[in-house]
N, C-alpha and C positions, 0 to 999 in steps of 0.2 A: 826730766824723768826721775822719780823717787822709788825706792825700792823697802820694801819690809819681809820680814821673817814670819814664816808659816806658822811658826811657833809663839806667835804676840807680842815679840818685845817693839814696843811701839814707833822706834827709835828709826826713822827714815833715813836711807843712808842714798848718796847719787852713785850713777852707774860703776864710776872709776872704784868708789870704797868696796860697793858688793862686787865688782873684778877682782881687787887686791885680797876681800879676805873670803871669798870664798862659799863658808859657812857661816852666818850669823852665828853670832857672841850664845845665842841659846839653844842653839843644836839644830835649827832651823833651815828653811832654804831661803833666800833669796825670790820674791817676787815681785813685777812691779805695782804699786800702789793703784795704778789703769791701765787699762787693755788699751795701745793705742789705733788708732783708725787707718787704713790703707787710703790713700786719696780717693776724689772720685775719679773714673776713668785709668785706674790702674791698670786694668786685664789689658785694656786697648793700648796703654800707654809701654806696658812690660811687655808684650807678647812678641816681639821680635826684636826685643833689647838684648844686647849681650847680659851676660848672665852679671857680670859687674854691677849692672844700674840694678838690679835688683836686690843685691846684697847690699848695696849702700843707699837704697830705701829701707830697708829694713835696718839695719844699723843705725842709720840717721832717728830712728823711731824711738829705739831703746837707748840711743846714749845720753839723747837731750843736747845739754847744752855742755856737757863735758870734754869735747871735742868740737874744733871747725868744720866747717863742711870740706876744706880746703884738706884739712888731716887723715879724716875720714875717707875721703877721695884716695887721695897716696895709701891709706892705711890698705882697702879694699882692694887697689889694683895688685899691692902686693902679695895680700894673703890667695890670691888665684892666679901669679903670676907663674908657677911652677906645675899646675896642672896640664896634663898633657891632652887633652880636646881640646878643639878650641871653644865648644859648647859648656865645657865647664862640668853640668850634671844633664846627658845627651840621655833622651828616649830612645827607646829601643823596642819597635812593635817584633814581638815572637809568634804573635797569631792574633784577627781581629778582636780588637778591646782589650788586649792582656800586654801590655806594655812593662819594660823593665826602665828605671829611673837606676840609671850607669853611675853610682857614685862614687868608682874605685880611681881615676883618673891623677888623682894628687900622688903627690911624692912617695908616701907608704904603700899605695892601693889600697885604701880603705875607707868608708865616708868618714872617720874619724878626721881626716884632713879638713875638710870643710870648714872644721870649727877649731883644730887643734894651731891650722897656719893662723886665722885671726886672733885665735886667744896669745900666740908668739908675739904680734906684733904690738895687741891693745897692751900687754904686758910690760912690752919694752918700753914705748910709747910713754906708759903710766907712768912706771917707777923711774926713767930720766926724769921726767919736769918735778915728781916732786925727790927726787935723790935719794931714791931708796932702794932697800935690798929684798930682797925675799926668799924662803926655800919653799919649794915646790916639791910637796911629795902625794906619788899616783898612784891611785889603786888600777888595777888592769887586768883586765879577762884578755888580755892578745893585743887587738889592734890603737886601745887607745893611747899603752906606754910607747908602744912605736911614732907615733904620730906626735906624742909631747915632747921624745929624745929629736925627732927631726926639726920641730918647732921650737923647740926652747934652747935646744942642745947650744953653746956658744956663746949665750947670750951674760955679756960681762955681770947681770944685775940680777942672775937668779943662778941659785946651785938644786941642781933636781934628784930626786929619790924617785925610783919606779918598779913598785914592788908586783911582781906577777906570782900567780900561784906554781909553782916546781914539778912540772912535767904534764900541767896540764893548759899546754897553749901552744899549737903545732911550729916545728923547729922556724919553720921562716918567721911566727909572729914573735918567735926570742930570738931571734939573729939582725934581724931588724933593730931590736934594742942593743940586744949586747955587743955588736960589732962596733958600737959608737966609740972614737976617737977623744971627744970632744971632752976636757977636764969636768967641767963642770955637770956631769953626766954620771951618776952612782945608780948601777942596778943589784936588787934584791929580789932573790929566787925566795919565797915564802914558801913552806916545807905544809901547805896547808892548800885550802880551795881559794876561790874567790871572795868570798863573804867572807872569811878570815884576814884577807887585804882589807877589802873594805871595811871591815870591822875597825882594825887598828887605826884605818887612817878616820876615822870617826872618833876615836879615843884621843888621838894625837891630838886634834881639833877643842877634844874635849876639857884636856888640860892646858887651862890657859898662862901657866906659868912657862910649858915648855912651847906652847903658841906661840906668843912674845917672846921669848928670847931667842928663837931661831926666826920669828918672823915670818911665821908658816900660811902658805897659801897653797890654794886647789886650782887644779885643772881638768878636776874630772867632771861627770857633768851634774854636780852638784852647784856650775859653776854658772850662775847665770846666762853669760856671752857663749857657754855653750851651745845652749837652748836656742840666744836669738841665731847664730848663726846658719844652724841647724832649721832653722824656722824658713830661711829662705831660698831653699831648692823647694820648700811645697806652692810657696807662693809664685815659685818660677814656673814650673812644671803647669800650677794651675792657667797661670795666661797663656801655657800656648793651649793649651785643650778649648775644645769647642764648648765641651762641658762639662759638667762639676765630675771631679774622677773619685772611685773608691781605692782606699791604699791600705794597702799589704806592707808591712812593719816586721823585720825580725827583731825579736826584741827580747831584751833582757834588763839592762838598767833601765830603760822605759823614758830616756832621754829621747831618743828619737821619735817617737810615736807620740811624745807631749809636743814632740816640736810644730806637728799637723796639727793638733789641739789649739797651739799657738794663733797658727794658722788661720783656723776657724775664728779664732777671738777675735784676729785679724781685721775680718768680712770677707776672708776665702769662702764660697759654698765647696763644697766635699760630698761624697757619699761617705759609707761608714768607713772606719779608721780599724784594721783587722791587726789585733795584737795575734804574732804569729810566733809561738812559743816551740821550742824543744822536746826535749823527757823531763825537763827542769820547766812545769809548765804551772808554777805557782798566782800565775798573772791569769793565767785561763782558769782559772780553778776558781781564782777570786769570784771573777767577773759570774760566774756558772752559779755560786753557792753563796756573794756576800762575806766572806770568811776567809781571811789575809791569814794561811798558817805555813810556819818554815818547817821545811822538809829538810832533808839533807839534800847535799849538791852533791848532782849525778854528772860524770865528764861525757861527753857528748863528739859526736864529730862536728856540731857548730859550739864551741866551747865558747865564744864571746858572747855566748846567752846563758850561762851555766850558772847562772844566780838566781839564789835563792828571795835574796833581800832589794828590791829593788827602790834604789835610790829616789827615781825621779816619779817616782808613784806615789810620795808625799805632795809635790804640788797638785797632782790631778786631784787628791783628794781634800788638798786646802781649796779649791775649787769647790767641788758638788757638795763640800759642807759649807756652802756660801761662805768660807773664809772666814771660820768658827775656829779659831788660832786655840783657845780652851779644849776646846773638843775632840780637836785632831791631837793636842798633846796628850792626852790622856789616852786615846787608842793608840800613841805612836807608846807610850810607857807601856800598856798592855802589851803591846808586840816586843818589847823589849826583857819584860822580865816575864812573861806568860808563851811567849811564841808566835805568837796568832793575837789577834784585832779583828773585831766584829763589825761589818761597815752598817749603817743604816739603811732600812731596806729604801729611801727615799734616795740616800747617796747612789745607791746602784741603781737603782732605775734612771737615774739620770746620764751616769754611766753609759748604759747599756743602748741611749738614743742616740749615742757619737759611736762606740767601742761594739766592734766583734769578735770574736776572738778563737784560737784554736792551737791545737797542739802536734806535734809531728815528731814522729820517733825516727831513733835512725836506718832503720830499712826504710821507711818511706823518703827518709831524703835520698839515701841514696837510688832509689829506685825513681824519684823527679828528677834529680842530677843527670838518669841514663836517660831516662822518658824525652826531656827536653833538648841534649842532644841529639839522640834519635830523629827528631824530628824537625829540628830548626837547623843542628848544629852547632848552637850557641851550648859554651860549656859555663857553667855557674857554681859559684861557691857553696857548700853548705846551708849558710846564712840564708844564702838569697834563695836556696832549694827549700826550706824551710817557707820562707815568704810567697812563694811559687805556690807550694801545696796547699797552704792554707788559701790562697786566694781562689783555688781552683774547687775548695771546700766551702768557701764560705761567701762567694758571691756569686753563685752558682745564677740568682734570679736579678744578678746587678745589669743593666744595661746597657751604664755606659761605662766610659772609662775604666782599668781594672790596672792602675798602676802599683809592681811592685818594685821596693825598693832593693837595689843590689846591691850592696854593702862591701864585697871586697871581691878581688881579683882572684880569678879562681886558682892560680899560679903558687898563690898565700895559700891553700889546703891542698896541693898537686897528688898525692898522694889516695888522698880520698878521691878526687876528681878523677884521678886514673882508674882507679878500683872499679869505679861506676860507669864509665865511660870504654874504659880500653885503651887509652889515647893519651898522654899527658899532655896538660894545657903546656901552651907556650910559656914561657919563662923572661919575663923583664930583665934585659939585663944588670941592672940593681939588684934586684933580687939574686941573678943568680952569682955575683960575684959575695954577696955579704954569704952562702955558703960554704966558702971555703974560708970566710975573716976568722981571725983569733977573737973568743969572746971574752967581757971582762963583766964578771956578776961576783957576789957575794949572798951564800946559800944561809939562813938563818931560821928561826923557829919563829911560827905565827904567837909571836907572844910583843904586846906593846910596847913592853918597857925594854924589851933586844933591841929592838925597830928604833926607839926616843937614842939606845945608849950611842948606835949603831952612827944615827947621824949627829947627835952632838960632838962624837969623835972625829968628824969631818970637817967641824963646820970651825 
């Protein structure tokens, strides 16, 4: 399996190089050169498989020949060997055809796990056999620094950076990072939003002199192995269903909702794929007008969608521009020194036959969060009350299947949960002991060259 950059540099790299660096050399993403095929008889062959055999068909797909099967095997049992279902990512019918896809189960409670335990492992895995080092530094709206400190934290052969934006990520999703122990673990409170993380670590990428000499690699989901992994709760979900389901996406970086995409390129059938947006609802805007324009980033009570820029929105759209690497550079330069990218009205219509999409403010989550307690008794995150409402908005004439995705434990926003509920969720006790830990961060200004000076004084 061979992988290239959205941005045309023609230069085919295999799965383990676009692991290790993350971002191609030209500001691009990482995709593969073919979509590959799900066997025949998949649905029948996964649909009462542990969630295991599924991850490691799908991994087996994208790694190629980089890995044994025998590797891969060990690599998978371990990346799900700490989740607490034993279904791994369990359905949960709330009311006929409205299903929640449970993906808070792992170590942090967040789906971030899914893909942050595998990226732990193919990382360590990597850099032993060929004797290398790397610094890992992550941009984070909340749940993904937690999930890279749990996955990487330890690990002899990487030193990680995880900068989160400074007061706007609720205390559990910074106490989860900052209570870590572990040396090789430096966190950065960024005195700005999220697309000011993500900014710099796009900068840092950018300068390949301080690239190279720290030896800098990603884990966020700019990162290839994010996506596949990410890709194989829909292909799970899809075998056990009778029939093709429509899904409900909270979504922000837009990693998750490519990952159905994926999916689909797969030979998964689906109904539509519902980009289910915040007040920060620049993906629903697109989809509605053609017209990619950055707004400022409003804090939210689902703050892990509070982006403005989203990352993985570049592959969807090296896609419907038939993989026009020219083309997409030029609207991706537009959006970077003008604000706003104009898509084609032929890109969005193509768009618009997978993607639906919608937006939800926060009286209305909080008013889903109380609705569906009310009535089930199931209490839900923000995130997933977001995913909730749009589904109930926007597949109103869907028939079958109506699965939405549930992102994190509602224990992780207890406070909003209470507010809307009356009731505080139960409390993991992980979580509630990292409450009272000592935390260890360093508070700095959204500016690159703090961030470059910050960690070459580290390293």
């Amino acid at each position: 399996m061979r992988y290239i950059s959205t941005r045309g540099d023609k230069n085919e790299v295999s799965f383990v190089d676009a692991l290790l660096t993350g971002l191609a050399p030209d500001g691009g993403l990482y995709m593969p050169v073919t979509w590959p095929q799900l066997a025949d008889g998949w649905k029948a062959r996964l649909k009462d498989a542990p969630y295991t055999d599924c991850a490691l068909e799908v991994t087996r797909a994208f790694a190629g020949d980089d890995f044994s099967d025998d590797e891969l095997q060990d690599l998978v049992q371990a990346t799900y060997a700490l989740f607490a279902d034993p279904d791994v990512a369990p359905l949960r019918e709330l009311e006929p055809n409205l299903l929640l896809l449970e993906l808070f189960h792992g170590p942090t409670f967040a789906f971030k796990d899914f893909a942050m335990q595998m990226l732990g492992h193919l990382f360590d895995a990597s850099l032993k056999k060929r004797d290398e080092r790397r610094t890992i530094v992550v941009a984070t709206s909340g749940d993904t620094g937690a999930a890279a400190v749990e996955a990487l934290g330890g690990l002899e052969c990487i030193d990680l950076f995880v900068m989160h934006p400074e007061g706007r990520i609720s205390d559990a999703q910074r106490r989860q990072m900052t209570t870590s122990l572990e040396a090789n673990v430096y966190n950065i409170a960024v005195q700005g939003t999220f697309d000011d993380c993500q900014r710099i670590l796009k900068t840092l990428f950018a300068d390949d002199e301080f690239r190279n000499s720290v030896s800098l690699g990603a884990v966020n989901s700019i990162n290839w192995a994010r996506i596949m992994a990410q890709t194989a709760y829909f292909i799970s979900t899809a075998a056990k269903l009778d029939s093709p389901a429509a899904y409900s996406v909270p979504t922000g970086n837009f990693g998750d909702i490519f990952a159905g995409f994926v999916a689909r390129k797969m030979g998964v059938e689906t109904g539509p794929l519902v980009i289910a947006t915040n007040k920060n609802d620049i993906l629903h805007r697109t989809l509605m007008t053609g017209i990619y324009k950055i707004e400022s980033s409003a804090a939210t009570l689902s703050p892990a969608m509070d982006i403005q820029v989203a990352s993985n929105f570049e592959r969807l759209l090296f896609e419907v521009l038939d993989r026009d690497a020219e083309l997409l550079g030029d609207m991706m330069n537009d959006l970077a020194s003008k604000g706003e990218m104009r898509i084609p009205a032929s890109a969005i219509a193509t768009m618009r036959e997978t993607f639906l999409s919608d937006h939800v403010d926060d009286d209305e989550t909080r008013e889903e969060i109380r609705a569906t307690f009310n009535s089930t008794s199931v209490m839900v995150d923000p995130h997933t009350a977001v995913g909730l409402r749009a589904a109930r908005q926007q597949l109103t004439d869907y028939d079958g299947p109506r699965v939405v995705l549930s992102t994190a434990h509602p224990a992780k926003f207890a406070d909003t949960v209470e507010a809307a509920t009356g009731k505080a969720p139960d409390m993991p006790a992980r979580l509630a002991d990292m409450m009272d830990a000592p935390e260890r961060l360093t508070t700095l200004l959204p500016d690159a060259n703090v961030i470059k000076g910050f960690i070459a004084s580290l390293l």
